[in-house]
N, C-alpha and C positions, 0 to 999 in steps of 0.2 A: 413823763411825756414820751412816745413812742420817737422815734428817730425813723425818718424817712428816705428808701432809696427808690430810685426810679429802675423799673424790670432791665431797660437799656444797659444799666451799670452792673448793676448784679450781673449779666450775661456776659458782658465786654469785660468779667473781673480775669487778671492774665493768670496763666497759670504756674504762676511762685508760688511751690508749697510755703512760705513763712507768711503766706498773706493769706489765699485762698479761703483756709479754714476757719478764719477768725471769726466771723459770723457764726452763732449756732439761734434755732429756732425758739431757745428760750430767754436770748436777748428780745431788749425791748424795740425791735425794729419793725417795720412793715412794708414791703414792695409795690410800689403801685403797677398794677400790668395791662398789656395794652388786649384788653379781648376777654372772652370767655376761655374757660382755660379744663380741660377733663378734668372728672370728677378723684376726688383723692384714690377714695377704694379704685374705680378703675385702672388707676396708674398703676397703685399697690399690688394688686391681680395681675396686671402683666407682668410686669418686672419678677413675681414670683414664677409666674409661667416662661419665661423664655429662657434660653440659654446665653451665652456670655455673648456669642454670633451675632444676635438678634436684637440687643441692646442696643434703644436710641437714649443718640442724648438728649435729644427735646424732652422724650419720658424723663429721663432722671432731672432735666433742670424745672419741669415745670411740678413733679413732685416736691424739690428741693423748693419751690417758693409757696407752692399751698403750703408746707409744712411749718413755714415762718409766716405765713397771712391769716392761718385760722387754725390753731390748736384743735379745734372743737371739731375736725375734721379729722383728728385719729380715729375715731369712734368707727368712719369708715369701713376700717379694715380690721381683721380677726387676732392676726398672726405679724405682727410688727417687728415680733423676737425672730421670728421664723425670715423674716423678710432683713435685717441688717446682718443675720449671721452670714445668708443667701447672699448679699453685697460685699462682705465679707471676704469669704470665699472667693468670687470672684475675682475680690482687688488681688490676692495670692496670686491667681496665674496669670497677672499680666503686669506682675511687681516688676520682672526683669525686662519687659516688651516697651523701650521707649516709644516705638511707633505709635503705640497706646496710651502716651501719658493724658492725655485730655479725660478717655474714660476712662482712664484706672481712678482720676482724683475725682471725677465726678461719681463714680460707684462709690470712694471712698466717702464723700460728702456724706451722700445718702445713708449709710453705716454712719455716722458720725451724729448726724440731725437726728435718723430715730434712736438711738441708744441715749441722745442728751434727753429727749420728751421722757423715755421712757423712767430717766433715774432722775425725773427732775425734783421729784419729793424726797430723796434720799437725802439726810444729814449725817452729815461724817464729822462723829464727835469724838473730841480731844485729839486735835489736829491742829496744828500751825503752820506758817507757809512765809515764806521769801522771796523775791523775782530775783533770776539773775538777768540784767538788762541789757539784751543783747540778743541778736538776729538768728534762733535756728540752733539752740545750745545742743551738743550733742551730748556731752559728758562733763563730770565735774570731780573735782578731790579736795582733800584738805588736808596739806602735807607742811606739820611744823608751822603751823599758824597761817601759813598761805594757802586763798583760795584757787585752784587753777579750773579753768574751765575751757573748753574748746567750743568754735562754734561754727561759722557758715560765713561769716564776715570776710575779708582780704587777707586781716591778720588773726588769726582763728584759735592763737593760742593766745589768752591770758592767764598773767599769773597778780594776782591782789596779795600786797601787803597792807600794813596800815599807812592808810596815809597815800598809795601811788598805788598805776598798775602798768604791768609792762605787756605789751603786744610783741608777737612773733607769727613766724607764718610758716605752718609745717605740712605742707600737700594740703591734700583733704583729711585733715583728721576725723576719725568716728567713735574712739575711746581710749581712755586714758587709764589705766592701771598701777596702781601699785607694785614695785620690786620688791621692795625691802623697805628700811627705816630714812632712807634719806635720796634713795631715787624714783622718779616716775616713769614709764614707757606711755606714749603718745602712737599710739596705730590708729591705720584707717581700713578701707573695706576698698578705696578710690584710690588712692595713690602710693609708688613705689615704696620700699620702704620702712623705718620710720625712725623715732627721736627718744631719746634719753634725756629727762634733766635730774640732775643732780641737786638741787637748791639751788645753785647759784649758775652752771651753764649747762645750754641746750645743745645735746651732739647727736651729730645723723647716724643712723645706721642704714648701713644701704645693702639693698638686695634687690635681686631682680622682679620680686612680686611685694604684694602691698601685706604689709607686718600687719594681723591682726591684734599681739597683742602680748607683751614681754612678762615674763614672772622668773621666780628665783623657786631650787628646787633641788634637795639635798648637797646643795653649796655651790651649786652653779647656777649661772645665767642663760635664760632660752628664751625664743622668742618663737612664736608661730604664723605662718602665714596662710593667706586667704586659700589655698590648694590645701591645708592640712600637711604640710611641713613641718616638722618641730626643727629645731638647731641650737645646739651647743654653742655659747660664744667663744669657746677653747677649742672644741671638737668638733666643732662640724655640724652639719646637718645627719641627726640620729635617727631618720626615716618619714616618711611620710603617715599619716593614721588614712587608713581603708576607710573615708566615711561615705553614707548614703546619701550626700546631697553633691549638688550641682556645683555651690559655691558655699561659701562661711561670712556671713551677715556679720557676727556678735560669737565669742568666745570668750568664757571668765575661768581664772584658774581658779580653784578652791585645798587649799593644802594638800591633797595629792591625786587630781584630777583635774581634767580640763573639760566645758560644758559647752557644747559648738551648737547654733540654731542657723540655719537657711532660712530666712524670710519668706521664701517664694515655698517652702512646704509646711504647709500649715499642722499644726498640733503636732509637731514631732521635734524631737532633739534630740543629743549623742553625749554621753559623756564617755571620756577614755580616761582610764587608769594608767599614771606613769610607772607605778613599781611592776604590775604584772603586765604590761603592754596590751592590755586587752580594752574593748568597750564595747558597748551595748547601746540599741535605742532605744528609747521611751517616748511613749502616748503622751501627752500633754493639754488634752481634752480636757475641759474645759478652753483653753488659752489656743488663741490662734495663731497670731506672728507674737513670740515671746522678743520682745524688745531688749529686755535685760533681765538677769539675774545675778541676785544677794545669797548671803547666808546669813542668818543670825540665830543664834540661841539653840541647833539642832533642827534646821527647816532652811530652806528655799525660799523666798520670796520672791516670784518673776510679774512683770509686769507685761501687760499686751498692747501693742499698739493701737490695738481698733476696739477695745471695750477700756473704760475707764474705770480698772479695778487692779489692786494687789492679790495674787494670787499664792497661796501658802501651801506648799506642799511638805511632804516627808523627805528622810533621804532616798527614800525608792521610788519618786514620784506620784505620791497618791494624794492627789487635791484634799486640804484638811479644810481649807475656809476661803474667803476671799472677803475685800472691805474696799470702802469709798464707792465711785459712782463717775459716768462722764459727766463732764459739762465745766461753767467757770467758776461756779462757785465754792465757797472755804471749803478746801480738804478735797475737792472734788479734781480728778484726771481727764485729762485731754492729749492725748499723741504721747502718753511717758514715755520717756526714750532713756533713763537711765535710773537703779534704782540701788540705793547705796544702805551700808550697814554701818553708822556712825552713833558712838556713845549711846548703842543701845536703840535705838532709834533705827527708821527707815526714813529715808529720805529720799524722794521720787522728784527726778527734772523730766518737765513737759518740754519737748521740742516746739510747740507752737509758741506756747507764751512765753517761758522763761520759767517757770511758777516752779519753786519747787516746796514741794510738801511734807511735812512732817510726823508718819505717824510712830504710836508706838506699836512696840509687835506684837502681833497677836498670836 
């Protein structure tokens, strides 16, 4: 049985990214609306036609409800792929413009609805999946039998044992990393900073910008911040890296490299070499905002914010494959926001739902 919302409510929905998006067009819902409303393709036509300037929101919201009231109305328009990438892109250059948040999420919607019609026959087989039950998860680990995961909540850091779980509250966290065998680093992208735990206690480290993200590296301890700082915890701060973006979203160490993505530039990333002090950019076309990446087995695996797929690349960057699909069903991506190398496995957390997914590697 279809679940019914009234046009008033869907419009009046506020704008908390952890609620927002939870609706997609291939849930079983329907909007009742008050009037005749433009026809699909003509919305679709514009919206490809104008620039970012020109964008109404009434187009994008009254697109966003035909697209959940009549499927059968894809059929409208030609170029759908051509039209969420175009949404897409847009959401990029007004990722950092809070002024803008209203159409950045409603561009993002639209990116989101068409991409879920489009992969909605996709089955993603030999896949398993778990929720982590909690508001906006941004990252997650699993250190010595403990789960820890950070999230969006007051107290933003848990750590699950059997049996109990304990809350802490560390700024704004956005990722949690691996040191070594028995400590974790806790960075954010928001707040000053950040946090070390050790298994059993959580200690700050404080700095005047916000730690992106700590690792261990020929027997020392460093950590990096959002300006591309690197620092010695013995020695100091050992230079800053020359990179090409604005700011540093997401940074992963990988045994003797660091991998830095800007959100706000699309299809691009940086890795720098620590023994020979050098780095380099790469294309990363296909993939638009790289949310996160893994390593496993000899390959990359990064995940995108705004299409719902695992992306597999070489160690030189060259797209080898890609798997799963958007939307909520088994195995299927929605907003992944972190994507992890465990026992052989991948394992992808959606910041919407919780959902985390299990594939093997391809």
């Amino acid at each position: 049985m279809e679940s019914v919302l009234l046009e008033k409510d869907f419009l009046a929905e506020n704008l908390d990214s952890s609620t927002f998006y939870n609706l997609l067009p291939t849930d079983n819902v329907v909007i009742t609306t008050d009037g005749a409303k433009k026809p699909v393709g003509k919305l679709a036509n514009r919206l490809m036609q104008v620039g970012i300037e020109e964008l109404s929101i009434n187009d994008l919201d009254d697109l966003a409800i035909a697209l959940i009231n009549d499927r059968s109305t894809f059929r409208e328009f030609s170029d759908w792929q051509a039209l969420a990438h175009k949404m897409a892109l847009q959401y990029t250059e007004l990722i950092l413009n809070e002024k803008a948040r209203e159409l950045r999420m409603k561009i993002c919607r639209i990116n989101y609805f068409i991409r879920s019609l489009l992969d909605e026959n996709i089955v993603v087989e030999h896949s398993t999946e778990w929720y982590i039950q909690t508001k906006g998860p941004w990252d997650f680990i699993i250190l010595n039998d403990q789960l820890l995961w950070i999230d969006s909540e007051e107290n933003n850091l848990k750590i699950k044992t059997e049996g109990s779980t304990t809350n802490y509250t560390c700024g704004l966290p956005t990722q949690i990393d691996r040191i070594n065998e028995t400590e974790i680093g806790i960075g954010s992208y928001y707040s000053e900073g950040g946090w070390i735990y050790d298994g059993k206690e959580l200690n700050e480290t404080h700095h005047s910008k916000p730690i992106l993200t700590f690792f261990a590296w020929n027997g020392a301890t460093y950590y990096v911040d959002v300006d591309g700082l690197i620092v010695n915890f013995e020695e100091g701060a050992v230079g800053p890296i020359d990179l090409p973006f604005s700011t540093i979203h997401r940074c992963r160490f990988f045994e003797d490299r660091l991998v830095f993505f800007d959100w706000s530039q699309p299809k691009e990333g940086y890795v720098y070499y620590l023994e020979t002090k050098t780095g380099e950019s790469f294309n990363l076309d296909p993939v638009i905002i790289c949310n996160d990446i893994c390593f496993l087995s000899g390959f990359y695996y990064l995940v995108d914010k705004l299409q719902g797929y695992v992306f597999k690349y070489s160690l030189d960057f060259n797209l080898i494959d890609k798997k799963s699909g958007l939307g909520h069903g088994k195995g299927k991506l929605y907003d992944p926001i972190a994507i992890r190398a465990i026992d052989g496995e991948l394992q992808i957390l959606n910041w919407i739902n919780g959902k985390v997914v299990n594939l093997k590697g391809f």
